[in-house]
C-alpha positions in Angstrom: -29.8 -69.8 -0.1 -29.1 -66.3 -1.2 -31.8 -64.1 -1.2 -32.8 -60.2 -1.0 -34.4 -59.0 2.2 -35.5 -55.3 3.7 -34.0 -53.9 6.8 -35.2 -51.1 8.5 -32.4 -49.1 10.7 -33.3 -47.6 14.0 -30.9 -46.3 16.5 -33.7 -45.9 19.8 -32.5 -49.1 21.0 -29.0 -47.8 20.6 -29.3 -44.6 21.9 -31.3 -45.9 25.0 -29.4 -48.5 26.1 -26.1 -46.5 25.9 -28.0 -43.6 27.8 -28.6 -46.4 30.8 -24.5 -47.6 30.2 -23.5 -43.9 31.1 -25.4 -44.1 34.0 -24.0 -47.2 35.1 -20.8 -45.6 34.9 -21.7 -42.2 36.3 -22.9 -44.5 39.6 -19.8 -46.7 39.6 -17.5 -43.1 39.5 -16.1 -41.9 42.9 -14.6 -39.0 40.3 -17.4 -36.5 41.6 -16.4 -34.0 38.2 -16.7 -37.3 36.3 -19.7 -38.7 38.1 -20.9 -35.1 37.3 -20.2 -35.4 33.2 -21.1 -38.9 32.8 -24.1 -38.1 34.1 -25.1 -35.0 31.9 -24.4 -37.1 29.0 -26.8 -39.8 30.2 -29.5 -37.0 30.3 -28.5 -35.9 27.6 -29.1 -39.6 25.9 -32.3 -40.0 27.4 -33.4 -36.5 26.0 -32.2 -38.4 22.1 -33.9 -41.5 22.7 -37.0 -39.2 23.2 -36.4 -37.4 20.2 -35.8 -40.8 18.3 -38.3 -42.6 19.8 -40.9 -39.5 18.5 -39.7 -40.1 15.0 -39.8 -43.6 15.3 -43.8 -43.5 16.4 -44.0 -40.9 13.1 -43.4 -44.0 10.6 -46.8 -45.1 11.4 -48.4 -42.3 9.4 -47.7 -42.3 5.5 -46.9 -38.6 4.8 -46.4 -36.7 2.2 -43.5 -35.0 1.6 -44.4 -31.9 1.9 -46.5 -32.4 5.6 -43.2 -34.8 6.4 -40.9 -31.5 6.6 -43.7 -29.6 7.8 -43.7 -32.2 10.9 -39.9 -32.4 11.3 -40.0 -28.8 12.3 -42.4 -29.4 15.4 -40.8 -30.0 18.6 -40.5 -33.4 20.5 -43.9 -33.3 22.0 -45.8 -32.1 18.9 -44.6 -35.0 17.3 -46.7 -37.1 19.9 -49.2 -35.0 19.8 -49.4 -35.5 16.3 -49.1 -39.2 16.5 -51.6 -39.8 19.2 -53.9 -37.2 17.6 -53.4 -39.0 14.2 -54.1 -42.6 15.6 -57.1 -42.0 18.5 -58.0 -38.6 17.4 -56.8 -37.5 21.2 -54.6 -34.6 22.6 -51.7 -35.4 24.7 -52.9 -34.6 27.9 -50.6 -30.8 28.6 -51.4 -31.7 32.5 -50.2 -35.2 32.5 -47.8 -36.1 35.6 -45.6 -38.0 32.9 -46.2 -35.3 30.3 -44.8 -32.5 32.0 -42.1 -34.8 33.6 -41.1 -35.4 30.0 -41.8 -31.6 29.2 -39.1 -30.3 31.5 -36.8 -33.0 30.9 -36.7 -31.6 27.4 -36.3 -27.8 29.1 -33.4 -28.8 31.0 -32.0 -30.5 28.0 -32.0 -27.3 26.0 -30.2 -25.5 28.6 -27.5 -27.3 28.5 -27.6 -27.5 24.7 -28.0 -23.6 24.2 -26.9 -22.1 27.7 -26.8 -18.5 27.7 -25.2 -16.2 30.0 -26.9 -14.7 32.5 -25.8 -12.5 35.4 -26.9 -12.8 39.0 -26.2 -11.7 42.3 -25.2 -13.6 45.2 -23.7 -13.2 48.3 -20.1 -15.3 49.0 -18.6 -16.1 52.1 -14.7 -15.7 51.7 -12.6 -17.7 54.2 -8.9 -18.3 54.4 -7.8 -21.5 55.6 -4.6 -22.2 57.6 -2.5 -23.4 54.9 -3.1 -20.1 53.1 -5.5 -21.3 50.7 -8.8 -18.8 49.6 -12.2 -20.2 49.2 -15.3 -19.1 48.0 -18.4 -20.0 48.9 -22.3 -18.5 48.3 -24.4 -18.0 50.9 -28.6 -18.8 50.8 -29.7 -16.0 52.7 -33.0 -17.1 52.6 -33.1 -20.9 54.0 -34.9 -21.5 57.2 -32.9 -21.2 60.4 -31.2 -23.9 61.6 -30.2 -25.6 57.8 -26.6 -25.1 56.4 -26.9 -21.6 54.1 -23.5 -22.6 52.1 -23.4 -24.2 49.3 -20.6 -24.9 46.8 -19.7 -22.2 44.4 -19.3 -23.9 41.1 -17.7 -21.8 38.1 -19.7 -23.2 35.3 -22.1 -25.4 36.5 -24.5 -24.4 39.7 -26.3 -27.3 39.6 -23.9 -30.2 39.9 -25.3 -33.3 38.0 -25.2 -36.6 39.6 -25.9 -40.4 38.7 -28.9 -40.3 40.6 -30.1 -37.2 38.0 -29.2 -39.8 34.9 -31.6 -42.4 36.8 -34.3 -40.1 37.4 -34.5 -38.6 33.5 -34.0 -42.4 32.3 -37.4 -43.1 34.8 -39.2 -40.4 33.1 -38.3 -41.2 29.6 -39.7 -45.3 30.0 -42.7 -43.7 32.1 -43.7 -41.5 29.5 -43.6 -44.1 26.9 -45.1 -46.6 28.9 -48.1 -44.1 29.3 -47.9 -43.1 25.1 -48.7 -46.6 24.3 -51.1 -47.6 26.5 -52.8 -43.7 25.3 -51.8 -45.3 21.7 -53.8 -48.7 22.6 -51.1 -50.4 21.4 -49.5 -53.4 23.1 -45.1 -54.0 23.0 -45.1 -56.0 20.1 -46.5 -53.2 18.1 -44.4 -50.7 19.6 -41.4 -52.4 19.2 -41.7 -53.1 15.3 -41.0 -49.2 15.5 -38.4 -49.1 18.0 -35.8 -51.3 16.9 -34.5 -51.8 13.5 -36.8 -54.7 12.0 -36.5 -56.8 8.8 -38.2 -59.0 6.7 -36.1 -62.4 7.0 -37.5 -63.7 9.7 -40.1 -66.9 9.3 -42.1 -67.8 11.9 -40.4 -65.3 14.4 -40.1 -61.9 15.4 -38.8 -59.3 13.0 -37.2 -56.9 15.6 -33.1 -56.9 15.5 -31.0 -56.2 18.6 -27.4 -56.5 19.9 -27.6 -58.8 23.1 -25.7 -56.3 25.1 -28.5 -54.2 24.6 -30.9 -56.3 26.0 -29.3 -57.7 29.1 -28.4 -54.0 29.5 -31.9 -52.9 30.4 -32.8 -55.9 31.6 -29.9 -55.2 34.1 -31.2 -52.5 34.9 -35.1 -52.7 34.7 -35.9 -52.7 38.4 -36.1 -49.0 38.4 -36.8 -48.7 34.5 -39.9 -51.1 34.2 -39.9 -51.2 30.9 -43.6 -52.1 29.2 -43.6 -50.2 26.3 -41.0 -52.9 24.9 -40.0 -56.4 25.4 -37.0 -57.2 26.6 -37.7 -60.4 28.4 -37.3 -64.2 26.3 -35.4 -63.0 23.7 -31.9 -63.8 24.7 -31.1 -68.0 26.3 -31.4 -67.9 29.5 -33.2 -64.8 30.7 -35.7 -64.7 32.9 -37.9 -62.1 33.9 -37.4 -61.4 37.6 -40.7 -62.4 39.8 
């Protein structure tokens, strides 16, 4: 039977699930430089999936054009803003825990996105070792007594990502949008028809569309993600939700 149907592409899912792969492999490195890049990319990821996520939620308003391109200028959170205002005629709380968790998520995002240069002064500890070789290190002057004032002395990067920074951004992104819907009043199965790309051939089933790596992805994963602003669980043979 040949017949014509609608899909709708969406690339949260996507962009999520790869965010959580990156840290995966940022945890498994031993490679601290690598652990270190993997892991900025996974923060980046997260900080995409926001973004997409945001757009996603804005396909629930009909716009016009002209208030459509109006709206893509906002930032991230004015898009929830917008959408929560829209739907429950409610702000986004500005001094929600998960709100500003999500808030300097973004901040730290555009500093790696648009870094600037910016000159400080430190003080640096220069020692020669007995194989000849020079090393630099800074020196906290102002730690308490009895902790170690030395620190590494990184040339382009002072604050050395690591996996656990990947899991902790990933854990504010699934936070926050746990929180959005429940603000929303939404349940998962709402959410979701906006989340994942979704089309009209299904009978008698779910119209959400997925790659099964996806899935057992975050379902690998979702002791530390709890993921409730999706589903995840029953929709691949042979998963079961953990007790």
């Amino acid at each position: 039977m040949l017949r014509e149907v609608t899909l709708s592409e969406n690339n949260f899912l996507l962009i999520f699930s790869d965010a959580v792969l990156l840290y995966e492999a940022a945890a498994a490195c031993e490679n601290t430089d690598l652990n270190s890049a993997m892991a900025k990319s996974a923060v980046l990821f997260v900080n995409y999936a926001i973004e997409a996520a945001a757009n996603s939620f804005l396909e629930s308003i009909e716009l016009t054009k002209a208030l459509r391109e109006k709206i893509d200028k906002f930032t991230t959170i004015e898009k929830y803003d917008f959408v929560l205002q829209w739907h429950t005629n409610h702000h986004l709380d500005a001094g929600d825990s998960d709100v500003q968790a999500v808030k300097n998520l973004i901040k730290n995002r555009n500093a790696m996105v648009h870094p600037k240069v910016v000159n400080r002064s430190i003080s640096v500890e220069t020692e020669t070792g007995e194989d000849g070789t020079v090393s630099h290190t800074a020196v906290n002057k102002n730690l308490k007594k009895g902790t170690d004032p030395k620190s590494k002395l990184l040339s382009n990067d002072p604050e050395l990502y690591t996996h656990k920074d990947a899991k902790a951004a990933l854990q504010v992104m699934t936070s926050f949008l746990n929180a959005f819907v429940h603000w929303w009043g939404i349940d998962f199965k709402v959410a979701e028809n906006f989340l994942f790309q979704t089309w009209d051939g299904s009978i008698n089933a779910r119209q959400v569309m997925f790659r099964p790596n996806q899935i057992l992805t975050l379902i690998r994963n979702n002791d530390f993600l709890n993921i409730q602003f999706i589903g995840i669980y029953g929709m691949l043979k042979n998963d079961e939700k953990p007790a």
